[in-house]
MIGUKE-45658 format. One line per field, with one value per residue: x negated, y negated, z of N, C-alpha, C in turn; residue number from 0. Coordinates in steps of 0.02 Angstrom, whole numbers, plus 32768, in hexadecimal, padded with zeros to 4 digits. Layout:
N
n.X c(X,...)
n.Y c(Y,...)
n.Z c(Z,...)
ca.X c(X,...)
ca.Y c(Y,...)
ca.Z c(Z,...)
c.X c(X,...)
c.Y c(Y,...)
c.Z c(Z,...)
pos c(NUM,...)
//
This chain:
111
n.X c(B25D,B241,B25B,B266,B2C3,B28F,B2C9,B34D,B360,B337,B384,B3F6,B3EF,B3D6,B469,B4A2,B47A,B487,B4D9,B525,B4EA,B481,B445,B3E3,B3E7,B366,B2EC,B245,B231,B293,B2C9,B337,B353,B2EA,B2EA,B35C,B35A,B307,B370,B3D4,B3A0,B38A,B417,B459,B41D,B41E,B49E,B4DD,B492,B490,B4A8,B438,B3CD,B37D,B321,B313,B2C1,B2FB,B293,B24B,B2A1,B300,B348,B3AF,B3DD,B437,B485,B4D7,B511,B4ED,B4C1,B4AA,B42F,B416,B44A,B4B7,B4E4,B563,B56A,B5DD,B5D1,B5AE,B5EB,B611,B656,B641,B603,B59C,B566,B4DF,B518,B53F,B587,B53D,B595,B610,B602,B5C5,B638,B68B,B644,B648,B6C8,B6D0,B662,B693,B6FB,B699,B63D,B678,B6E5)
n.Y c(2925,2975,2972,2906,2876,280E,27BB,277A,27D1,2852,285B,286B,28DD,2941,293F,2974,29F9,2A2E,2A7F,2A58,29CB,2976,28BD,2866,27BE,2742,26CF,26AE,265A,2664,268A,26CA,2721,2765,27BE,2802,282E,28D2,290F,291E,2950,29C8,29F6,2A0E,2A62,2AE0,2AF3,2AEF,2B40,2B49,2ABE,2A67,29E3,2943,28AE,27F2,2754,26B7,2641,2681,26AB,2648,262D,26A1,26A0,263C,2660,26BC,2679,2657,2611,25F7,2648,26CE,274D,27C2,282B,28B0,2931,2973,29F5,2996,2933,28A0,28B0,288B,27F4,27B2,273C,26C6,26C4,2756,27F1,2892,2915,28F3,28EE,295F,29AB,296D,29AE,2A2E,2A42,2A3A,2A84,2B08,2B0B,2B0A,2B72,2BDB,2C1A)
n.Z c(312D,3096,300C,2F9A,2F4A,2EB2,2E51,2DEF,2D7F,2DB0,2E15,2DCC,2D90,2DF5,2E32,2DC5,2DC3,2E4E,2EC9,2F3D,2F92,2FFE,3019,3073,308C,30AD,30FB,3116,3183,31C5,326D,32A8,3239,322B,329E,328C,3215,3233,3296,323C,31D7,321F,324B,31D7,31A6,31FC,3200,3172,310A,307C,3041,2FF6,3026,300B,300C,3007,3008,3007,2FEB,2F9D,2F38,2F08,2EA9,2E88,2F28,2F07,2E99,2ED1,2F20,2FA5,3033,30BB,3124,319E,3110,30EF,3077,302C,2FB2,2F5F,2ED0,2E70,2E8E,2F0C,2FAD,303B,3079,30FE,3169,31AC,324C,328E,32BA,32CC,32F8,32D1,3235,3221,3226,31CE,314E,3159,3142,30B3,3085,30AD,304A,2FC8,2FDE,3024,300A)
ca.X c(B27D,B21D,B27D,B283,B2CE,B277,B2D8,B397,B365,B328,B3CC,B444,B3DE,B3F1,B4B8,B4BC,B456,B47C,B52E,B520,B4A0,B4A2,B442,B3E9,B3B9,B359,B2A8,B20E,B236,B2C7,B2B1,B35A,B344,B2B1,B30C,B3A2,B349,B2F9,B39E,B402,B38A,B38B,B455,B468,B3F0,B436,B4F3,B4DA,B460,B494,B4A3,B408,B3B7,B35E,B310,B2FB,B2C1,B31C,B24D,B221,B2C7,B34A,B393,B3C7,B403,B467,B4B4,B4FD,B535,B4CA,B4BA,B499,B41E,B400,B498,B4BD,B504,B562,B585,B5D7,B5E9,B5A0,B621,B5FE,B67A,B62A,B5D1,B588,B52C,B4DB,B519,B58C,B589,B527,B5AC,B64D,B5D4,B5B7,B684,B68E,B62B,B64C,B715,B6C1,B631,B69E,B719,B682,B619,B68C,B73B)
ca.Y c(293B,296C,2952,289D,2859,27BF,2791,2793,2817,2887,2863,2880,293C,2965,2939,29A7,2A3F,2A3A,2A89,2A2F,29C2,2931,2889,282D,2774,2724,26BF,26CF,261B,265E,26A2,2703,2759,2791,27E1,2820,287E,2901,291D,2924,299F,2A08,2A15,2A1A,2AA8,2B0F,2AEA,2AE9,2B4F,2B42,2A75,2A49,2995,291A,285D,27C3,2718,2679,2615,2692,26B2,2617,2638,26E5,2696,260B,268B,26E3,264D,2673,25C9,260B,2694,2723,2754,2813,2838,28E8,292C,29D4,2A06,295D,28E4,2879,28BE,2875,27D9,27A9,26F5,2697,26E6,278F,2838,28BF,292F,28DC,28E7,29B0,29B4,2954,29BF,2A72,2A4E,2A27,2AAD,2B36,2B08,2B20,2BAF,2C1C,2C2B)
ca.Z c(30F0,304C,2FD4,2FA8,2F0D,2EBA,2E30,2DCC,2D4E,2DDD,2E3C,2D96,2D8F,2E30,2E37,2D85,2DD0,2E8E,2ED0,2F7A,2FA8,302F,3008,309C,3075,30EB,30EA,3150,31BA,31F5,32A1,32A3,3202,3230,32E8,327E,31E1,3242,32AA,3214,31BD,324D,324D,3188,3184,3228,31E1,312B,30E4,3020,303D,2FF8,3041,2FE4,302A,2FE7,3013,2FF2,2FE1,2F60,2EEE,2F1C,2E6E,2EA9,2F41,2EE9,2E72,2EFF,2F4F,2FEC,3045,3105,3143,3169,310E,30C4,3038,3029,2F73,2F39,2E8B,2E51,2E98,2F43,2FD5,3064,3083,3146,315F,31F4,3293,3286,32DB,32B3,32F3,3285,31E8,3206,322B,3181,311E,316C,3122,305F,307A,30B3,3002,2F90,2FF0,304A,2FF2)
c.X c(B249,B221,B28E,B27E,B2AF,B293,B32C,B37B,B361,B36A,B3F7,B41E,B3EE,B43E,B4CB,B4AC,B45F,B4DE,B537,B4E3,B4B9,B441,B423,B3D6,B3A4,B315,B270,B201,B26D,B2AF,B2FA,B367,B303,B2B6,B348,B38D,B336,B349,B3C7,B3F3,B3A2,B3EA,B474,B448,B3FA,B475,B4F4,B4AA,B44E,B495,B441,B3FE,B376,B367,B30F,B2FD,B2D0,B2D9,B251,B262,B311,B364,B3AE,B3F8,B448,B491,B4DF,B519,B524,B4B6,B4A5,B468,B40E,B451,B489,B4FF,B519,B580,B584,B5FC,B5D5,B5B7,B616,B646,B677,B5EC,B5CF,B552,B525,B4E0,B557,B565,B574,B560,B5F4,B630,B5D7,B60F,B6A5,B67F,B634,B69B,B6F7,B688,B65D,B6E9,B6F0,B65A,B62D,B6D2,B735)
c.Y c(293A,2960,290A,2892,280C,27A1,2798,27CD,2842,2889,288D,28C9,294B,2970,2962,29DF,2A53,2A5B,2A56,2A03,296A,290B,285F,2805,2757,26EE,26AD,2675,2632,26A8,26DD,2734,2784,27CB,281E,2862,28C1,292F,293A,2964,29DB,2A2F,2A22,2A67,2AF6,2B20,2B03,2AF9,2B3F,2AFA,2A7B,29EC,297C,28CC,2846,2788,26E4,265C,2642,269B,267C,2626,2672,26CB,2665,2634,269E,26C3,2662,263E,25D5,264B,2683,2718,2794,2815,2878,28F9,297A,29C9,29BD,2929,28D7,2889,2887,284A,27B5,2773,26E6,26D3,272B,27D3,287F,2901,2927,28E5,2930,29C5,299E,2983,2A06,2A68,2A58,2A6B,2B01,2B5A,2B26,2B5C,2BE0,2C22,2C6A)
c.Z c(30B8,3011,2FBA,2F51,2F06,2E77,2E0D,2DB4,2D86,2DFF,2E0F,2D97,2DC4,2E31,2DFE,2DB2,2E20,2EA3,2EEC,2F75,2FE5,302F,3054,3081,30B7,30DF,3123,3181,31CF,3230,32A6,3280,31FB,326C,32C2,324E,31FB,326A,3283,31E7,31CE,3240,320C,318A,31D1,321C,31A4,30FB,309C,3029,303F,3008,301F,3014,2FFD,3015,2FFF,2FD4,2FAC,2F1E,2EFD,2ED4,2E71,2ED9,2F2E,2EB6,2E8E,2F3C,2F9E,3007,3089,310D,318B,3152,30F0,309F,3049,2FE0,2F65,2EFB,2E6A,2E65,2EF4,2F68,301A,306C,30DC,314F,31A5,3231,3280,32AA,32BA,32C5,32CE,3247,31E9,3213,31D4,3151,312F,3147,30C5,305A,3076,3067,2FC7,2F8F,2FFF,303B,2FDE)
pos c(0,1,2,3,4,5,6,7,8,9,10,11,12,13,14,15,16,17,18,19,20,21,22,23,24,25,26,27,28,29,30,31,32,33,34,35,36,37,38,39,40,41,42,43,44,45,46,47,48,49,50,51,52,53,54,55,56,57,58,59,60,61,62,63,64,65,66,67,68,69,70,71,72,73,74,75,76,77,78,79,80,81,82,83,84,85,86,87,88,89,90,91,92,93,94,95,96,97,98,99,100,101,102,103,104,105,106,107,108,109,110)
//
């Protein structure tokens, strides 16, 4: 992922200026967030073209993560129109997460 947020202000712009956008947190000691992001890319960005994706690491912005009450990774965030729909921590299913977000994507993209 290239996109990587490193601080609040950068978050509060994005959530003003983004329709969609989905949120991984994760940090570079964890061995499953490092297995899951690429996976997750891949099916955000074959599913969900207009969902833009943005990283961050717990080590480099914990007051980001503590804002957003993010206590477990990896976890993903999903957010349309500014407001937090879907959040996914620890262990969860990459196919319930694109079942999740194909009901909220197809409300704000394809009505």
């Amino acid at each position: 992922m290239q996109n990587t947020i490193t601080s609040i202000a950068q978050f509060e712009t994005i959530k003003e200026k983004e329709t969609a956008f989905a949120l991984y947190i994760t940090d570079n000691t964890c061995n499953v967030g490092e297995n899951v992001g690429p996976k997750l890319e891949k099916m955000l960005n074959d599913n969900f073209p207009k969902l833009a994706i943005y990283q961050t690491y717990t080590s480099e912005t914990p007051d980001l993560s503590g804002q957003l009450s993010v206590f477990a990774i990896p976890t993903v965030l999903i957010y349309f129109e500014g407001k937090q729909y879907i959040q996914k921590s620890r262990a969860f299913s990459l196919d319930e997460l694109q079942g999740e977000i194909d009901r909220y994507y197809q409300m704000v993209f394809e009505v």
